[in-house]
C-alpha positions in Angstrom: 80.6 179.4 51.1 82.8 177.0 52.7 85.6 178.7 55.0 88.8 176.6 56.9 90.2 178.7 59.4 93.7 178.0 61.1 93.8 178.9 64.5 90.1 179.6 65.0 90.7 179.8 68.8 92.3 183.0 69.1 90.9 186.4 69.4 90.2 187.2 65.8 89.6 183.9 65.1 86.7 183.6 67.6 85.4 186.9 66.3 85.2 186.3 62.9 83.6 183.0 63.2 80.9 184.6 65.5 80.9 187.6 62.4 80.1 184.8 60.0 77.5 183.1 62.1 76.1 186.7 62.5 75.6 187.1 58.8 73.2 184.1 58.7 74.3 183.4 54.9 74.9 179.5 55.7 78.3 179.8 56.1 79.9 176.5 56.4 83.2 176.6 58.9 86.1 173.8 59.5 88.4 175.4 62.2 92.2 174.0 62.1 93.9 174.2 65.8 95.6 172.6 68.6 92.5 173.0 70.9 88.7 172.8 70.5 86.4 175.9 71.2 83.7 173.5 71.5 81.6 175.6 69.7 78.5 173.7 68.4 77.9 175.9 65.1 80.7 175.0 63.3 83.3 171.8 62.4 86.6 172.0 64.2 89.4 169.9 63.6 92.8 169.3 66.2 95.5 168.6 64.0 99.2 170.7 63.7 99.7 171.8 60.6 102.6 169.8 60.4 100.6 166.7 60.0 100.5 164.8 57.3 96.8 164.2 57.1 96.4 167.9 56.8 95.8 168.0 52.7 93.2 164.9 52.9 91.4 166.7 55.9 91.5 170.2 53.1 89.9 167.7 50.4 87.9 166.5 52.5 86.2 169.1 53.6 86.3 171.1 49.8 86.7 175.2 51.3 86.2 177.9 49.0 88.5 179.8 51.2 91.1 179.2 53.8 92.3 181.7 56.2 95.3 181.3 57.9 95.3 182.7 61.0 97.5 180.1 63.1 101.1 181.6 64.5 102.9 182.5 67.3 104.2 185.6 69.1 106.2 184.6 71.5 109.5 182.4 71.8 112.6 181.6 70.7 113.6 181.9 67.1 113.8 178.3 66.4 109.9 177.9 67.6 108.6 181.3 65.3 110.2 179.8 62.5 107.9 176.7 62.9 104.7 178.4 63.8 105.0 181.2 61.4 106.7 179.9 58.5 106.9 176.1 57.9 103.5 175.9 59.4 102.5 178.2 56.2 104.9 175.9 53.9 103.1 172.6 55.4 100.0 174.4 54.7 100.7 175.6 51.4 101.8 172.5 49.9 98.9 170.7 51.2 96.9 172.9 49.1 99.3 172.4 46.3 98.1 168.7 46.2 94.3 169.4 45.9 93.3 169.9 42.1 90.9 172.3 42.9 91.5 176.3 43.3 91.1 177.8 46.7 91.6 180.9 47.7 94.5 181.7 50.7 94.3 184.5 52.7 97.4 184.8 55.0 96.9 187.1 57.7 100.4 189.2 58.3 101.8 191.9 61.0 102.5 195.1 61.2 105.6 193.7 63.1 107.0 192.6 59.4 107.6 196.4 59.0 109.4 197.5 62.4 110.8 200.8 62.4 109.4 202.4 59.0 111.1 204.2 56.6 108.3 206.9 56.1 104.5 207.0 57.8 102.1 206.1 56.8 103.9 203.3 55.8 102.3 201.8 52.5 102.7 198.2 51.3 105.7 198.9 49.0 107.5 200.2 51.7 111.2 198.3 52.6 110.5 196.2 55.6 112.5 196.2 59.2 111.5 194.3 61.7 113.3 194.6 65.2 112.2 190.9 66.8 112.0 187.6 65.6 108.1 187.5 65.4 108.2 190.4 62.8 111.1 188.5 61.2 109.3 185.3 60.8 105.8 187.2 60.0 108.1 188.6 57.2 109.0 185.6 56.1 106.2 184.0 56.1 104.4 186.7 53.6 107.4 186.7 51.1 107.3 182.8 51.1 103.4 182.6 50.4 103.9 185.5 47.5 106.3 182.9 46.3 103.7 180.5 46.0 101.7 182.5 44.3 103.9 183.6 41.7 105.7 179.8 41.5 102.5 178.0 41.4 99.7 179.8 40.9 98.5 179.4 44.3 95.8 182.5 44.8 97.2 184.2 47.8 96.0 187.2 49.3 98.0 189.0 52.0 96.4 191.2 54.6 99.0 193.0 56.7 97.1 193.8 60.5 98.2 196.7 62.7 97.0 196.8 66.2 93.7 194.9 66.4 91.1 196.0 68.9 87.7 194.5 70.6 85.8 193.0 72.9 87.5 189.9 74.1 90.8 190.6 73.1 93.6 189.5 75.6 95.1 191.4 78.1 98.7 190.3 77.1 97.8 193.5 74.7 97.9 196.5 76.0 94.0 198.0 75.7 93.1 194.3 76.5 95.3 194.6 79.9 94.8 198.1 80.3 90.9 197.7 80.8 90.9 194.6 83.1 93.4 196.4 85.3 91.2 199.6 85.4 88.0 197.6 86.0 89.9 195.3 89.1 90.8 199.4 90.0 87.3 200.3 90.7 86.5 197.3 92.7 88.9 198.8 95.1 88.7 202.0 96.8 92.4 201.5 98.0 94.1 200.7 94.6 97.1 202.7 94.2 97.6 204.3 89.9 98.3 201.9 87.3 101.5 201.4 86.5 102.7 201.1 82.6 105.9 200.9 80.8 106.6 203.4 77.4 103.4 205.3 76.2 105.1 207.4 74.1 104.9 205.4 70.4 102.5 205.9 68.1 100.3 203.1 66.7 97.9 202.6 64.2 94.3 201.0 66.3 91.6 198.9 64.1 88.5 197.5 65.2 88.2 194.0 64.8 85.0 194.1 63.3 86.3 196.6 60.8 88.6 194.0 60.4 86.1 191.1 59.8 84.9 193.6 56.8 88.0 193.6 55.8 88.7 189.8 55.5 85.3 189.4 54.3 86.0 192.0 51.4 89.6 190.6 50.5 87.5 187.7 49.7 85.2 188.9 47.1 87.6 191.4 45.8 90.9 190.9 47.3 93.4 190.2 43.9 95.9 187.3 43.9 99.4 188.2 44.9 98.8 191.3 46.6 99.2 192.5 50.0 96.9 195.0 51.8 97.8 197.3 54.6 94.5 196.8 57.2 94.5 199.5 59.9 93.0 202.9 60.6 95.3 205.4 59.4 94.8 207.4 62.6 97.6 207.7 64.8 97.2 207.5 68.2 99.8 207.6 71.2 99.8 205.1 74.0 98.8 207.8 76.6 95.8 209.1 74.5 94.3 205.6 74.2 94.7 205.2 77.9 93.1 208.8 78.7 90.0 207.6 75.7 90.1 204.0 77.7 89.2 205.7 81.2 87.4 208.7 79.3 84.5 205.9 77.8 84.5 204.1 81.3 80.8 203.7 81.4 80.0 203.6 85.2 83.4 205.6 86.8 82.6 205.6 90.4 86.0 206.8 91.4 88.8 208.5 89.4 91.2 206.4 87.3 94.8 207.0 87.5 97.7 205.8 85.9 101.8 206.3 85.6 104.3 204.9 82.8 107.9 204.8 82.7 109.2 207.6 81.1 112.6 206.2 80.8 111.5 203.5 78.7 111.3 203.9 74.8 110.0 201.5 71.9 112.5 200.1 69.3 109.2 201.5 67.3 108.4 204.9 68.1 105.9 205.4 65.2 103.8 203.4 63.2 100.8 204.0 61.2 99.2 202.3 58.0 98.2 203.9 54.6 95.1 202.4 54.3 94.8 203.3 50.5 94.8 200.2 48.6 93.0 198.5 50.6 90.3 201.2 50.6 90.8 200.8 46.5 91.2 197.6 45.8 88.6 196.1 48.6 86.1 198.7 48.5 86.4 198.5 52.3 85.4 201.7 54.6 86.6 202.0 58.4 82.8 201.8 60.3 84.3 202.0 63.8 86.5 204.8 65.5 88.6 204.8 68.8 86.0 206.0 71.3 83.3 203.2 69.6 86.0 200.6 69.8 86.8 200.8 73.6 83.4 201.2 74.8 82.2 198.3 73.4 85.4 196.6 74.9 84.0 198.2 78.4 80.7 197.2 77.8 81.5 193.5 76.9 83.6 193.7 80.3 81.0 194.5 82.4 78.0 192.8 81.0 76.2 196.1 80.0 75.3 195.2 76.8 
C-alpha cells in the first residue's frame, strides 16, 4: 500500500512511519512537510501545502491513502486558521483534481470538543472548544465532512485525546514531566518539581494503540464518519504523575513534586467513549497507563 503522510516529522508522524516499517508489508511512504527527517526508508517531500504543485506531487506519487497529520498548536488565530484549515482545503482540492479515489484520513483533537456536555463524551456530542487551536481543529473536521458529503471525497475522521509514548515532546505534560524527573535524579540537590493545575481529568492513549487505530480506520474505517480514539479511562493529572515516578525503573532517590493548587483548567474533565470506534474499526486498546510510561522511561534511558 502506498501511504502520503502530512507532517511526518512530528511525534505521531515519526512513530507511525517507524510502525509501518515495523510491519515489513512493503509499505511504500511519501512524507509531506516543511523539514526532512532524513530518513532513508522512505520518500519525503518539502513542500507547504499551500503550494501549487501539491496535486501533481499526489499524482505523482498515486497513494492509496493519505493521512493528514500536518497542523499547528500554537499561535495566533490568523496562523491556526492557515495551518489547520486551509492547509486541509489546499489539500483537499488537490485531491479533488486527481481522477482516482483515495482515501483521507484527517486526524482531529480532542480540543474540538472543550468543556463537554456529558463524559464520556461520544462523537455526536455538541462541540465547545475554549482556544483557537480547538476552534480551528473544529473547523477543519466539519470542512473535510463537507467534502465528503459535496464531493464524494472518502474522508475518515479520527478524533485523538491525549497521545502518549516514547519520544513524545516535552511541551506535553508526561513528555516534560519525565525529562524533568530524569534531570532530578542526576542531582542529589534538586529541589520538587514544580507544576501548574493537576486536578483535570483526561483521557491517555498509547500511541501505538493509536498506530492500530489509524491502521484499522484504514481497512475498515467508513467514509464520512468520525471516530473518538482514546482510552476511555480517566485519569487525573496527579495520578499520572504518582504512575510516572511509580514505573521509574532505576529510582535512586525519591521523586517529589508540587502543583499550583490555585490554578484550574477551562477543562476540568474530559474522557472519550471509545464505542464506535471499538465497533466500527474492530480496534482493541493493547496498552494501559503503567505499560505506556515505562516504555517512555525506558526509551529515556536507553534500557531497552
Amino acid at each position: 500500500m502506498k501511504y502520503l503522510i502530512t507532517g511526518h516529522n512530528g511525534f505521531i508522524g515519526q512513530t507511525y512511519i517507524k510502525h509501518l516499517l515495523a510491519k515489513g508489508n512493503g509499505s511504500n511512504i511519501l512524507g509531506l512537510s516543511r523539514r526532512s527527517l532524513n530518513h532513508n526508508a522512505i520518500n519525503e517531500t518539502i513542500i507547504e501545502l499551500s503550494d501549487v504543485r501539491l496535486s501533481e506531487e499526489i499524482d505523482a506519487f498515486a497513494p492509496d491513502v493519505i493521512i493528514h497529520l500536518a497542523s499547528s498548536r500554537f499561535g495566533e488565530l490568523e496562523n491556526l486558521f492557515l495551518s489547520n484549515v486551509k492547509a486541509t482545503e489546499n489539500l483537499l482540492n488537490a485531491v479533488l483534481k486527481i481522477n482516482r479515489p483515495i482515501k483521507v484520513i484527517i486526524i482531529g483533537s480532542s480540543a474540538e470538543l472543550g468543556i463537554p456536555i456529558k463524559n464520556p463524551s461520544s462523537e455526536n456530542d455538541k462541540c465547545n472548544p475554549v482556544d483557537y487551536y480547538g476552534l480551528t481543529k473544529l473547523m477543519q473536521s466539519e470542512l473535510a465532512h463537507q467534502y465528503y458529503l459535496k464531493h464524494d471525497i472518502e474522508v475518515i475522521r479520527l478524533r485523538l485525546f491525549n497521545i502518549l509514548g516514547a519520544g513524545m515532546p516535552d511541551s506535553l505534560l508526561a513528555g516534560r514531566a519525565i525529562k524533568l524527573f530524569q534531570e532530578s535524579l542526576r542531582n542529589t540537590d534538586a529541589l520538587p518539581l514544580q507544576f501548574g493545575d493537576l486536578s483535570s481529568y483526561r483521557d491517555y492513549l498509547d500511541i501505538r494503540d493509536l498506530c492500530n487505530a489509524i491502521d484499522l480506520s484504514i481497512e475498515n474505517g467508513m467514509a464520512g464518519e468520525l471516530y473518538h480514539i482514546g482510552s476511555g479511562v480517566k485519569t487525573q493529572g496527579t495520578d499520572l504523575i504518582d504512575e510516572i515516578i511509580n514505573t521509574c525503573p532505576h529510582q535512586t532517590k525519591s521523586l517529589e513534586y508540587q502543583f499550583a493548587r490555585n490554578q484550574k483548567s477551562l477543562v476540568p474533565h474530559q474522557v472519550a467513549d471509545i464505542t464506535k470506534a471499538k465497533n466500527h474499526l474492530k480496534w482493541e486498546l493493547l496498552f494501559g497507563l503503567d505499560e505506556t510510561l515505562l516504555w517512555m522511561w525506558n526509551d529515556l534511558l536507553n534500557l531497552e
